[in-house]
C-alpha positions as YAML, in Angstrom:
chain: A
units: angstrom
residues:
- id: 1
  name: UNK
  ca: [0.00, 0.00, 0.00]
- id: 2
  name: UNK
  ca: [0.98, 3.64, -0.58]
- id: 3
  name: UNK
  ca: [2.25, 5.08, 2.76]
- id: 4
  name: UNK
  ca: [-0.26, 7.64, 4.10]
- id: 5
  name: UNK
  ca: [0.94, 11.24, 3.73]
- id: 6
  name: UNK
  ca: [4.04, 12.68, 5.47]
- id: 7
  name: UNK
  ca: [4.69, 9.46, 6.43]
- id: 8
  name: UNK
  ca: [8.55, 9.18, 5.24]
- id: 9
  name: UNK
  ca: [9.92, 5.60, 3.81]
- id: 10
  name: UNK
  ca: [13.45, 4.57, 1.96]
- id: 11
  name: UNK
  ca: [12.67, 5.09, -1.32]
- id: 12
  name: UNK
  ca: [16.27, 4.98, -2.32]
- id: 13
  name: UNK
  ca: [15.53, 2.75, -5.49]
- id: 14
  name: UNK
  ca: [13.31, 5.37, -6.71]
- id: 15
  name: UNK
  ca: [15.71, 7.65, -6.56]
- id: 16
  name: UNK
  ca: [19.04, 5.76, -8.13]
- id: 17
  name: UNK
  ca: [20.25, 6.70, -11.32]
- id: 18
  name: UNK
  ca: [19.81, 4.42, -14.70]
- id: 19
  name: UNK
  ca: [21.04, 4.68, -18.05]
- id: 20
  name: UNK
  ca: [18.91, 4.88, -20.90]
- id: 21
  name: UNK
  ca: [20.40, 4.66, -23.99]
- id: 22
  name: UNK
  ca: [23.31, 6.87, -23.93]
- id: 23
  name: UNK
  ca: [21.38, 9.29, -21.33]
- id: 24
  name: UNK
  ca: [21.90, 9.03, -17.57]
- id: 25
  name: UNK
  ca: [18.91, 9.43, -15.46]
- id: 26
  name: UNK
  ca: [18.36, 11.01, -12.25]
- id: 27
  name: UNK
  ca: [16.02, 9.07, -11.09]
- id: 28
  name: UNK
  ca: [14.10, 5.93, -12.29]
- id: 29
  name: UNK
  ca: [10.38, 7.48, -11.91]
- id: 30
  name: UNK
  ca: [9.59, 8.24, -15.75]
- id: 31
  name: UNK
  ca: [6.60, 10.01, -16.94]
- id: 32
  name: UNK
  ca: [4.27, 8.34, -18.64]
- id: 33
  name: UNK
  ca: [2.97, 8.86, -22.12]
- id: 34
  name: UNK
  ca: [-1.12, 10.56, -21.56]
- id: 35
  name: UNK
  ca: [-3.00, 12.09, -24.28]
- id: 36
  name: UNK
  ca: [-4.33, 15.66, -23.27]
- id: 37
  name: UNK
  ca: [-6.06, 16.35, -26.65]
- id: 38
  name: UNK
  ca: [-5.00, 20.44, -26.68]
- id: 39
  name: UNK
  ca: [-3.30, 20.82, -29.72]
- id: 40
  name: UNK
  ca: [-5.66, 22.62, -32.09]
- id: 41
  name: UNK
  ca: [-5.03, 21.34, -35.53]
- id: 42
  name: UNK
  ca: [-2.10, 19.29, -34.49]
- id: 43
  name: UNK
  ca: [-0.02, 21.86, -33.21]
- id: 44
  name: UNK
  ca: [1.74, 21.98, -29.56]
- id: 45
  name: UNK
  ca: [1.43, 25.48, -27.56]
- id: 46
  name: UNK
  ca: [3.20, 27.42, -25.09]
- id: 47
  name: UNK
  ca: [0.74, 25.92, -22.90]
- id: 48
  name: UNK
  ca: [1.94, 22.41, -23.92]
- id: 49
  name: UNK
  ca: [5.66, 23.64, -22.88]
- id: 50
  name: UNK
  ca: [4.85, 24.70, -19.63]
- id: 51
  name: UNK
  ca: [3.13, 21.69, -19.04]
- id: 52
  name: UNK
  ca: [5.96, 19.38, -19.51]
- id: 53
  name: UNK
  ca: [8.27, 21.76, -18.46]
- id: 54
  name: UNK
  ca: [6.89, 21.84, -14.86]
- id: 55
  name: UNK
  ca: [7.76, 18.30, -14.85]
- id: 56
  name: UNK
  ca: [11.18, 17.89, -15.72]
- id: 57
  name: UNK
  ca: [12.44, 16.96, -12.57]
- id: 58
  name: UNK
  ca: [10.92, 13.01, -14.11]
- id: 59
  name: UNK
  ca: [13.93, 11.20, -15.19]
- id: 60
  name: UNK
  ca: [12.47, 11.06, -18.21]
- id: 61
  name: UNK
  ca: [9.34, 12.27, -19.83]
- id: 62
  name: UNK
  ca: [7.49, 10.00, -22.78]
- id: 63
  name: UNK
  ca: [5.00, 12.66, -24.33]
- id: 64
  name: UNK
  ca: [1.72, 12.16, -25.40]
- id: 65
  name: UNK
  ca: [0.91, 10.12, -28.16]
- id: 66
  name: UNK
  ca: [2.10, 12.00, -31.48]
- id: 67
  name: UNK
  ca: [0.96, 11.15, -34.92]
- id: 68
  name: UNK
  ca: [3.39, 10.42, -37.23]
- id: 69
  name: UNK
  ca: [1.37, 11.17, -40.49]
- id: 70
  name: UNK
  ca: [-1.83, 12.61, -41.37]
- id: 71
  name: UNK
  ca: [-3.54, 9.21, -41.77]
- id: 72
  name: UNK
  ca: [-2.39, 8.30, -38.18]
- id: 73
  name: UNK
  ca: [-3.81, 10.45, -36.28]
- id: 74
  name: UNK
  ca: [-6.67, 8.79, -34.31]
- id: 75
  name: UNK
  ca: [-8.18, 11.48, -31.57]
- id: 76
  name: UNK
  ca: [-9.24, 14.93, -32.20]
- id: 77
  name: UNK
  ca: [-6.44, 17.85, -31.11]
- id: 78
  name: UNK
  ca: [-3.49, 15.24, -30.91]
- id: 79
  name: UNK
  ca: [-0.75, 16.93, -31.87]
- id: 80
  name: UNK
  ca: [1.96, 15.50, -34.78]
- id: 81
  name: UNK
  ca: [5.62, 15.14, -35.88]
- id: 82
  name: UNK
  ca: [5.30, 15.31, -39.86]
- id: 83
  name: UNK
  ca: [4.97, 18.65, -41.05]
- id: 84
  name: UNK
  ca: [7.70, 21.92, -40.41]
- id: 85
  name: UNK
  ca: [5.42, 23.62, -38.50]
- id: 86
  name: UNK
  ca: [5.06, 21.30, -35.60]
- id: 87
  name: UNK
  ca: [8.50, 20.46, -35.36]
- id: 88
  name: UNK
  ca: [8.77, 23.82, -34.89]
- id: 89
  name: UNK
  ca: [6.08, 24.11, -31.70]
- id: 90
  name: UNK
  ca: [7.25, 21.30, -30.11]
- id: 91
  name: UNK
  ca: [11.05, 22.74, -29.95]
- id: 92
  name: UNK
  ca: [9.43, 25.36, -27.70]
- id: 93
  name: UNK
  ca: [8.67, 21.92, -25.13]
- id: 94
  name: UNK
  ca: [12.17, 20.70, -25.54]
- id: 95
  name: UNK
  ca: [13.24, 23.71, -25.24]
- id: 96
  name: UNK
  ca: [11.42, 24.08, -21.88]
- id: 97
  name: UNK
  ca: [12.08, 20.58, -20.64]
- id: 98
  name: UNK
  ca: [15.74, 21.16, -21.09]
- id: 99
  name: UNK
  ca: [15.56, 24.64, -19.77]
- id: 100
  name: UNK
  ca: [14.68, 22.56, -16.28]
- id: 101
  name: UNK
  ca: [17.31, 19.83, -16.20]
- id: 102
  name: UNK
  ca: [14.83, 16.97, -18.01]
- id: 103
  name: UNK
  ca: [15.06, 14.82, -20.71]
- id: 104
  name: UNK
  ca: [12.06, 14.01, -23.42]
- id: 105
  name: UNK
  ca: [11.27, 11.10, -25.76]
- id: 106
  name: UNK
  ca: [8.24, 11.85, -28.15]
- id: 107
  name: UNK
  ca: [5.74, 8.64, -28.07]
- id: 108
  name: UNK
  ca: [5.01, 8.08, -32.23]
- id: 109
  name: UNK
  ca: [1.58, 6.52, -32.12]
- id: 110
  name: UNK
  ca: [0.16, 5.57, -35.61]
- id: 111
  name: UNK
  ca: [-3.77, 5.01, -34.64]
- id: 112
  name: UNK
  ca: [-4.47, 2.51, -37.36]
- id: 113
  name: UNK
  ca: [-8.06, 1.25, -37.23]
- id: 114
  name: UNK
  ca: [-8.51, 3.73, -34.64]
- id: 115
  name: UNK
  ca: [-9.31, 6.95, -36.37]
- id: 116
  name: UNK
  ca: [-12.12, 8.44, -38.87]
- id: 117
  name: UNK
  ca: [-12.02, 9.96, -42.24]
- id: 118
  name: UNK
  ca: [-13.71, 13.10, -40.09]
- id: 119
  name: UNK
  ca: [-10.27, 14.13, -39.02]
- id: 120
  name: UNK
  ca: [-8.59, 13.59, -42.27]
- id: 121
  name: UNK
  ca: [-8.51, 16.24, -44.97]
- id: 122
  name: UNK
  ca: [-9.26, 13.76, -48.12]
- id: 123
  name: UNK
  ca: [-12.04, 12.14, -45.71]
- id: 124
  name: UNK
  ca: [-10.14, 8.69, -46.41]
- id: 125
  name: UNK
  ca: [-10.42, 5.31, -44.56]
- id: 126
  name: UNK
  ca: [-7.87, 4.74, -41.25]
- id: 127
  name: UNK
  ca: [-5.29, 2.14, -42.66]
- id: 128
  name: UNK
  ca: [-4.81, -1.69, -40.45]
- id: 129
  name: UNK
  ca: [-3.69, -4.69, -41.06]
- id: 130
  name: UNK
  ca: [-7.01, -6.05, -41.94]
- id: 131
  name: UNK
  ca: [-10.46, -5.12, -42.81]
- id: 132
  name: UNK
  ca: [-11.99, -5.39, -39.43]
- id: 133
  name: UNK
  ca: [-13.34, -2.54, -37.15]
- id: 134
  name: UNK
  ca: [-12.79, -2.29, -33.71]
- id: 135
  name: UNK
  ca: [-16.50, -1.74, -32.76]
- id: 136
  name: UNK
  ca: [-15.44, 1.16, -30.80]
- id: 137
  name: UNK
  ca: [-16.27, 5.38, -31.02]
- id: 138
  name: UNK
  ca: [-14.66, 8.36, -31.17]
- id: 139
  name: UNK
  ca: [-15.58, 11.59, -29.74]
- id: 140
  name: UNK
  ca: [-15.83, 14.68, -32.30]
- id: 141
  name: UNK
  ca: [-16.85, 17.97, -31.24]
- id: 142
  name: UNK
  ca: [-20.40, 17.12, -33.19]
- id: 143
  name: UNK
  ca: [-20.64, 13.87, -30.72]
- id: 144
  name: UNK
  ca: [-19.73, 10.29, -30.69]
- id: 145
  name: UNK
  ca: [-19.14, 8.67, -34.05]
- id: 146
  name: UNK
  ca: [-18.55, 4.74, -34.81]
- id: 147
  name: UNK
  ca: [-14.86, 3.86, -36.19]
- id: 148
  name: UNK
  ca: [-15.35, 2.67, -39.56]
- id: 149
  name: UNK
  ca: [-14.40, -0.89, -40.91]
- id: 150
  name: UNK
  ca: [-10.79, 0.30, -42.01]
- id: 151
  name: UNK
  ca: [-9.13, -0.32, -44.98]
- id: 152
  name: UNK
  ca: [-6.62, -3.38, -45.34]
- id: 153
  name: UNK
  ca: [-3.22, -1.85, -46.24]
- id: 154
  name: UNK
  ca: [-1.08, -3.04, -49.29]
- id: 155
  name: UNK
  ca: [2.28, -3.73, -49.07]
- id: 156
  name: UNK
  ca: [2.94, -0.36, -50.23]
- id: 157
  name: UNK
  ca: [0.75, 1.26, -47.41]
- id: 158
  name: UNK
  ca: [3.41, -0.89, -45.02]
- id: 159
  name: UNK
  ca: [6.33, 0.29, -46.65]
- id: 160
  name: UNK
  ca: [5.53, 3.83, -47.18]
- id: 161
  name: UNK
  ca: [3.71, 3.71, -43.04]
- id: 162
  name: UNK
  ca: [7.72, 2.69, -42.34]
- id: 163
  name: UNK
  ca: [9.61, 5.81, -44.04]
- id: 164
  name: UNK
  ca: [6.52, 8.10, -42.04]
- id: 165
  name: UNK
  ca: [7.31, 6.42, -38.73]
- id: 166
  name: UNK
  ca: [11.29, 7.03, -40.06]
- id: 167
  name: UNK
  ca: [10.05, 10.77, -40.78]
- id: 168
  name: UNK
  ca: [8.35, 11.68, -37.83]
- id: 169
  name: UNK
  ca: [11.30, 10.40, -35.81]
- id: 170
  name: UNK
  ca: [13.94, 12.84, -37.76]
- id: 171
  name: UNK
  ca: [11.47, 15.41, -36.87]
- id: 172
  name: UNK
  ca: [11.81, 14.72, -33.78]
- id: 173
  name: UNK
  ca: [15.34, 15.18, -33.30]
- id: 174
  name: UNK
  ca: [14.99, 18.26, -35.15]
- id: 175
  name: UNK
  ca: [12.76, 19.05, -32.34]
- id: 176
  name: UNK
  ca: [15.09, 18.25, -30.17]
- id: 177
  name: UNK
  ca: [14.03, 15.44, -28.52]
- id: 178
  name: UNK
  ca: [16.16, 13.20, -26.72]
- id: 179
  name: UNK
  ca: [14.71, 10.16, -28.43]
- id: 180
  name: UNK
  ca: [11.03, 8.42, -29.64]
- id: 181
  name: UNK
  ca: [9.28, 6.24, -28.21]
- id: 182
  name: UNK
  ca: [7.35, 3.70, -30.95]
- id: 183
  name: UNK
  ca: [3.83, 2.96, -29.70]
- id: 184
  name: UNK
  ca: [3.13, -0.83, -30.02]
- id: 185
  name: UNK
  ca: [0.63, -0.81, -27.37]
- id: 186
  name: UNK
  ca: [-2.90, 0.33, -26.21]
- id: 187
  name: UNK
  ca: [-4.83, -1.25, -29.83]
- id: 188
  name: UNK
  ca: [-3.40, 0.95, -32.31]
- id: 189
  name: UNK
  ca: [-1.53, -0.38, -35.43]
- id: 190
  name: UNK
  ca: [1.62, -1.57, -34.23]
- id: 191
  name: UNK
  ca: [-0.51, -3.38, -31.73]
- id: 192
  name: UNK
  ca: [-2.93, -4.40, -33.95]
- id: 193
  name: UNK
  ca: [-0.37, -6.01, -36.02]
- id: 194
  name: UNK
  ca: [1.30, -8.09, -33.30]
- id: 195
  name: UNK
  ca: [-3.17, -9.14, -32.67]
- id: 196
  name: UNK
  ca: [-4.31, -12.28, -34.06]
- id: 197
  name: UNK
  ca: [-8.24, -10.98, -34.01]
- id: 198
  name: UNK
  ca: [-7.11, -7.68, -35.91]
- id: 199
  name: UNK
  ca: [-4.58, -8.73, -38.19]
- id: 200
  name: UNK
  ca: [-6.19, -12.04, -40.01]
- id: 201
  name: UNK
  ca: [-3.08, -11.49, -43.83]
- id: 202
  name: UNK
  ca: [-2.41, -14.29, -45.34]
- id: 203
  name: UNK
  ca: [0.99, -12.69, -46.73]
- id: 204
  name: UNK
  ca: [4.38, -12.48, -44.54]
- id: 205
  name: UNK
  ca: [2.41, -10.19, -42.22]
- id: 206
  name: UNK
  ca: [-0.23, -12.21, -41.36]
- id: 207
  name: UNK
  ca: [-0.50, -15.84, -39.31]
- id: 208
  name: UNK
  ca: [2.20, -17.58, -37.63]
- id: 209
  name: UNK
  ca: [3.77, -15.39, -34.53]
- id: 210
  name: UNK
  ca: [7.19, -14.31, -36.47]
- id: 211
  name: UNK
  ca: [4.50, -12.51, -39.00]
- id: 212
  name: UNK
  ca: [2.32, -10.79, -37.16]
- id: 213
  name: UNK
  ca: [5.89, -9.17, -35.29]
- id: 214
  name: UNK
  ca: [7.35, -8.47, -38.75]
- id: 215
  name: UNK
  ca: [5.95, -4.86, -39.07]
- id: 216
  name: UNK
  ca: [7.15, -4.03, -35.79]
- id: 217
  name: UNK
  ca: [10.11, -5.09, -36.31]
- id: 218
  name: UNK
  ca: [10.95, -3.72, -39.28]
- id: 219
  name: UNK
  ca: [9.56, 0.03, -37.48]
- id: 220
  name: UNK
  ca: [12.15, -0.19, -34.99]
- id: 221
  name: UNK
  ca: [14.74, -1.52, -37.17]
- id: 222
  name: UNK
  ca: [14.16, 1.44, -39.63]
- id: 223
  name: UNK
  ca: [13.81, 4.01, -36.96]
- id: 224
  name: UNK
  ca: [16.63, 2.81, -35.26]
- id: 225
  name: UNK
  ca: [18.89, 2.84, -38.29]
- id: 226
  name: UNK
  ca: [17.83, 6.34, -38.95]
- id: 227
  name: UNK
  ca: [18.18, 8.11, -35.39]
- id: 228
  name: UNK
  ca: [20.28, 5.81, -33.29]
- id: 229
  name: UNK
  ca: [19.17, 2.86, -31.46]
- id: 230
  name: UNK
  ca: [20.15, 4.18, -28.30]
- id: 231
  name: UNK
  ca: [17.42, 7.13, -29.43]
- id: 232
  name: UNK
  ca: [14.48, 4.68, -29.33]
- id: 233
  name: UNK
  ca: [12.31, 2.72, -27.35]
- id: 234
  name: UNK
  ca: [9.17, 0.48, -27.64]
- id: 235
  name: UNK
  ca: [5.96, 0.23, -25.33]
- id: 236
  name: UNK
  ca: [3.55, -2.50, -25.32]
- id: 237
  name: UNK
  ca: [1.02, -3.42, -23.32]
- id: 238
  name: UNK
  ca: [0.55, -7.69, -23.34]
- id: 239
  name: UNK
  ca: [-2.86, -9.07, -22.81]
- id: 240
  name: UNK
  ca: [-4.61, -5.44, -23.29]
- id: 241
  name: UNK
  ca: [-7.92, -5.51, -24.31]
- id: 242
  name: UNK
  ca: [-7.96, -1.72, -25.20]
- id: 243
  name: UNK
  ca: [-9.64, -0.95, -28.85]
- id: 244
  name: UNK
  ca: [-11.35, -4.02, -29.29]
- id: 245
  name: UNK
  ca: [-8.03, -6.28, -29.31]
- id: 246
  name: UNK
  ca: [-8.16, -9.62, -28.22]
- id: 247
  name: UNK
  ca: [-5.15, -11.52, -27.64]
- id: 248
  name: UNK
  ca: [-5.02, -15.08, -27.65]
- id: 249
  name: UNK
  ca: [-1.40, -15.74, -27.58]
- id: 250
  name: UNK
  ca: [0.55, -12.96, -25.67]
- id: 251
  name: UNK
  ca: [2.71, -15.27, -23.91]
- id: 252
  name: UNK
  ca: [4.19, -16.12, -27.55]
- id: 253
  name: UNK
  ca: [4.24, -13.03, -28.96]
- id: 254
  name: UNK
  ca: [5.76, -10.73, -26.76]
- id: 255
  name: UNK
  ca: [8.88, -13.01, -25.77]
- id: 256
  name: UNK
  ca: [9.31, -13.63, -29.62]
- id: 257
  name: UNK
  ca: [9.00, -9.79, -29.99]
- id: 258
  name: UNK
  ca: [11.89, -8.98, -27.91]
- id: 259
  name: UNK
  ca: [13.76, -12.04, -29.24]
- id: 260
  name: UNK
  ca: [13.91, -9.92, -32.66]
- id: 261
  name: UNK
  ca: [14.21, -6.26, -31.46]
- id: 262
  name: UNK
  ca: [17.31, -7.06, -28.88]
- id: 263
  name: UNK
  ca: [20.01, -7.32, -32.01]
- id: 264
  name: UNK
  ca: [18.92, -3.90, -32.82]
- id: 265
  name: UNK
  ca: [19.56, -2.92, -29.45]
- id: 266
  name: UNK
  ca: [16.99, 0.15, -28.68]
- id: 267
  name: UNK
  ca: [17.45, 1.87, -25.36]
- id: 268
  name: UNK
  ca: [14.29, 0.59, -24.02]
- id: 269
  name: UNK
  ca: [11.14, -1.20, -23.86]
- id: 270
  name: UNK
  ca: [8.17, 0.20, -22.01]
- id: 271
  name: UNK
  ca: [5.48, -2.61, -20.53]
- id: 272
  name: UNK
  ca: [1.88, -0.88, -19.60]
- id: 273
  name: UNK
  ca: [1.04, -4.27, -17.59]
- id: 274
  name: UNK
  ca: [-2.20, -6.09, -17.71]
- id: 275
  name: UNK
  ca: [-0.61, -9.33, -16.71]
- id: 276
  name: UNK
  ca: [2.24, -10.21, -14.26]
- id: 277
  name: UNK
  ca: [2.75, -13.47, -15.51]
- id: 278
  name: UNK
  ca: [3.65, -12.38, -19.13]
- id: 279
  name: UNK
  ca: [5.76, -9.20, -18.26]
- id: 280
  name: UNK
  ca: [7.81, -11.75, -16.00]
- id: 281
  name: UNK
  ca: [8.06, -13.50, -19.19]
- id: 282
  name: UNK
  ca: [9.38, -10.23, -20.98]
- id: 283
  name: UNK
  ca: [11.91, -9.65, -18.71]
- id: 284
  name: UNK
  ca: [13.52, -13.08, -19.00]
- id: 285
  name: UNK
  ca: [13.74, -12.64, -22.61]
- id: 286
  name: UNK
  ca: [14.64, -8.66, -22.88]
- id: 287
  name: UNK
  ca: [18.27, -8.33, -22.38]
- id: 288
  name: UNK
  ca: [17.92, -4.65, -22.06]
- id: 289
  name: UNK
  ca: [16.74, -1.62, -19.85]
- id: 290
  name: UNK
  ca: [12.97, -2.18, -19.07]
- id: 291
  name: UNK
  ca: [10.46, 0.46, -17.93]
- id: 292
  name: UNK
  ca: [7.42, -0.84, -16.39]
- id: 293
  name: UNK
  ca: [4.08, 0.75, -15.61]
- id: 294
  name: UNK
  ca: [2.84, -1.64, -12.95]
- id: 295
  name: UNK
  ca: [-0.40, -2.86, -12.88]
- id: 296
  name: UNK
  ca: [-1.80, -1.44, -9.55]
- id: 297
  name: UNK
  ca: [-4.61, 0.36, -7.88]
- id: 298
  name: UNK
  ca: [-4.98, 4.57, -7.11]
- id: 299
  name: UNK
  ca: [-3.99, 3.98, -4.01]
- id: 300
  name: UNK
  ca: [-1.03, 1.09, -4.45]
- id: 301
  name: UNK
  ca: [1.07, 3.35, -7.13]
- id: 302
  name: UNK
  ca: [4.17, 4.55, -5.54]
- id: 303
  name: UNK
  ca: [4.40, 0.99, -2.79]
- id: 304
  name: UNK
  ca: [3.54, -1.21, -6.06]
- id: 305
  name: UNK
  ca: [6.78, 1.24, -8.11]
- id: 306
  name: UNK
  ca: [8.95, 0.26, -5.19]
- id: 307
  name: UNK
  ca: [8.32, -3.22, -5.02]
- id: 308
  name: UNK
  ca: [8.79, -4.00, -8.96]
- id: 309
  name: UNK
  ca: [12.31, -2.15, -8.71]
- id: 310
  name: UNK
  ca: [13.10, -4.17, -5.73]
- id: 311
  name: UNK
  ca: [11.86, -7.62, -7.14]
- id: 312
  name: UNK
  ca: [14.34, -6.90, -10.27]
- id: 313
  name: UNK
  ca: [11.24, -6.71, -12.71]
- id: 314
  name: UNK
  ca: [12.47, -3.79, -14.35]
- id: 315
  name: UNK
  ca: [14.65, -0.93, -13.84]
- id: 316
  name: UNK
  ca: [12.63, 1.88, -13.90]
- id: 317
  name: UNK
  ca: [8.57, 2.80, -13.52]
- id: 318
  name: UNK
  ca: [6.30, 5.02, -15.51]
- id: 319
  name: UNK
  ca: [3.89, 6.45, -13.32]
- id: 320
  name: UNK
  ca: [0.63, 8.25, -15.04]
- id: 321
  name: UNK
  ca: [-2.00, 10.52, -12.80]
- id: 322
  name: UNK
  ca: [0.49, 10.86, -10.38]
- id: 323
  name: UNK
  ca: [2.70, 12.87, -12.83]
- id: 324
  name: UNK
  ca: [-0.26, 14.38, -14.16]
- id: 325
  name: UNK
  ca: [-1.61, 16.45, -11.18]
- id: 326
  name: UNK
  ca: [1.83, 16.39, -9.26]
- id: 327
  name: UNK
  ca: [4.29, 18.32, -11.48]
- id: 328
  name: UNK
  ca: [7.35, 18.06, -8.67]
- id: 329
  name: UNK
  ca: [5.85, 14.22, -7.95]
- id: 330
  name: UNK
  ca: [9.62, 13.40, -6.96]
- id: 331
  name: UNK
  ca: [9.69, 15.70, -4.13]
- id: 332
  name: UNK
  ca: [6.83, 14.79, -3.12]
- id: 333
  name: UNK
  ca: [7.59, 10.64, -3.09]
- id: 334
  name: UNK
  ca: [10.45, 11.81, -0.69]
- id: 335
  name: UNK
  ca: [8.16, 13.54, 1.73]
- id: 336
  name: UNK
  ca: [5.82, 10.55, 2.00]
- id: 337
  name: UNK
  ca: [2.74, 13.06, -0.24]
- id: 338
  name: UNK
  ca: [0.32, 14.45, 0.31]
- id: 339
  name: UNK
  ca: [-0.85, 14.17, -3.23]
- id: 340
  name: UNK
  ca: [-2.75, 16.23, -5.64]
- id: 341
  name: UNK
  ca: [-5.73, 13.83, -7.19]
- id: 342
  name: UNK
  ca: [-6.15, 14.67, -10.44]
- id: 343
  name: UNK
  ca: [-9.50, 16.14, -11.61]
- id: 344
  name: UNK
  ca: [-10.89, 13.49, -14.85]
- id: 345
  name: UNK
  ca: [-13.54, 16.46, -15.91]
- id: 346
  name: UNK
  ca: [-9.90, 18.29, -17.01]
- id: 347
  name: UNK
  ca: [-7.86, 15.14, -18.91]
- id: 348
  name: UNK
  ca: [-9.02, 15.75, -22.39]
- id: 349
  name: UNK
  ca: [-8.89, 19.58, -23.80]
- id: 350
  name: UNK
  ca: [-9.50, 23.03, -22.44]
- id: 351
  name: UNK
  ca: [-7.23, 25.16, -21.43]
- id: 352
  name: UNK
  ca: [-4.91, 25.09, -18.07]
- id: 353
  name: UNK
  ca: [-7.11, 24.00, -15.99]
- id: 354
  name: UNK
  ca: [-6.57, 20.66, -14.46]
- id: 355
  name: UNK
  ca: [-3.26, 21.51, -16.94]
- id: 356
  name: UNK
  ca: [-0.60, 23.77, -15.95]
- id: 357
  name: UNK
  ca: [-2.34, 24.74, -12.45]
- id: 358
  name: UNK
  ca: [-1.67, 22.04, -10.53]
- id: 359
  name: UNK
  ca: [0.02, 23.11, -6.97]
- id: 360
  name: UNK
  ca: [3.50, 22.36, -5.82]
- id: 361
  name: UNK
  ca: [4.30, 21.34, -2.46]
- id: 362
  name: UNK
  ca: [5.72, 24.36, -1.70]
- id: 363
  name: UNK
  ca: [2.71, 27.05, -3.65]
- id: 364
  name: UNK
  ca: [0.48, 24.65, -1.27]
...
């Protein structure tokens, strides 16, 4: 359990350092990746850059998910990484994040399936690896729409989906970013590639386990090759059921998963976990740094962060909310809290409310 306010505990693995890559962290409590839908037609503000910039004391921050092209996009104000202009705004966050000590990864998040020809400009189809919707929704300012049945990309959609994942992450260095992180989790296409119910090919990306990796593997590969593996990491999330996946086989596809990315050697992979069993399982076959978001309740976070560090699961934790209203969270882990809860009715647009205004222990 979470010790109750004030209450003081060691936390000393909290507060080791860890290398990442070629970066040296301060601490291993990393921010996690949390969409905040503000960034009116897919551009980052000076809003955004306070934001993250409040919170650079994280040892690292993992933004929000970023489209990497137009057709990935899968939310409504989610900002992107493929056209001048935004690498451009989002230099004003690194900018800021830097400015306080930090260091920042941008999460590249291709939706897939999960997007709408109402946020795209030519009204086209979301792209997956099959034909099949996800029987989800998405929310438009107009009201709740149903995700289409997408359309089943050629191998042509896969390569070309490669060079704008390879894109995006050029942009972000040009941002200056300290490195991406490649979203293979949560339902969206990298996920719902790895997804025997969403990704039903018949070609060298369908079927049989070392398939249904193959476009993921072939990301990172490309990305890696382009920006530096020590520049890149990976999240999944095994056994999640978000966006209508269903996964039958998680236990063989995530060990075979790291089996292929370790020769590339990316700085690290990311687990949001839905199963202990299977991230145990990931962490016998990942020879490198692991980040884990452990599965645990509101009021479990920071005792459930200790205990995975101290069990040797991984070695370092993403923590979500708790970043989210609790911009100096570290100082605040070392007093024992109190914590700010954060406010739901403020997650997803607006302005800085349940944003930037968040109190430090020491405004109070």
């Amino acid at each position: 359990m979470q010790p109750p306010a004030h209450t003081v505990i060691d936390m000393d693995e909290l507060f080791e350092q860890v290398i990442v890559g070629k970066l040296t962290l301060p601490n291993r409590l990393v921010m996690a990746p949390m969409t905040r839908s503000r960034a009116n037609g897919g551009l980052v503000t000076e809003l955004t850059a306070e934001y993250y910039g409040q919170r650079a004391a994280a040892g690292l921050i993992i933004t929000e998910g970023t489209q990497p092209s137009v057709i990935g996009q899968g939310y409504i104000d989610t900002p992107g990484l493929h056209s001048p202009e935004q690498v451009e705004a989002w230099r004003r966050v690194t900018d800021a994040v830097h400015g306080g000590g930090g260091r920042i990864f941008a999460q590249l998040m291709h939706a897939g399936r999960i997007g709408h020809p109402c946020l795209y400009p030519d009204g086209a189809l979301p792209l997956a690896p099959s034909a099949i919707a996800s029987g989800g929704q998405i929310f438009t300012r107009e009201g709740k729409l149903d995700h289409p049945t997408p359309r089943a990309m050629t191998l042509a959609d896969i390569a070309a989906t490669v060079e704008d994942f390879v894109a995006a992450a050029r942009n972000a260095m040009a941002a200056g970013f300290d490195g991406v992180e490649l979203h293979a989790a949560n339902g969206y296409l990298l996920h719902q590639f790895l997804c025997g119910s969403t990704n039903v090919r018949s070609d060298s990306y369908g079927g049989p386990v070392e398939n249904r990796i193959r476009f993921a593997v072939e990301v990172v590969g490309a990305v890696a090759d382009a920006i530096g593996p020590e520049r890149v990491g990976v999240r999944i999330s095994p056994a999640n059921p978000a966006n209508g996946i269903r996964e039958h086989d998680s236990a063989e596809v995530y060990p075979a998963l790291m089996r292929a990315l370790a020769p590339f050697e990316p700085a690290y992979v990311h687990i949001m976990e839905f199963d202990r069993e299977i991230t145990e399982l990931v962490r016998a076959a990942w020879p490198g740094t692991l980040i884990l978001n452990p599965r645990a309740t509101a009021g479990e976070r920071i005792g459930s962060a200790v205990a995975v560090l101290r069990e040797g699961l991984c070695d370092a934790v993403s923590l979500g909310s708790l970043w989210l209203a609790n911009p100096d969270l570290p100082e605040r882990v070392k007093a024992g809290g109190p914590y700010n809860e954060p406010d739901p009715a403020f997650f997803y647009g607006g302005d800085h409310r349940g944003y930037t205004d968040y109190p430090t222990l020491e405004a109070g």
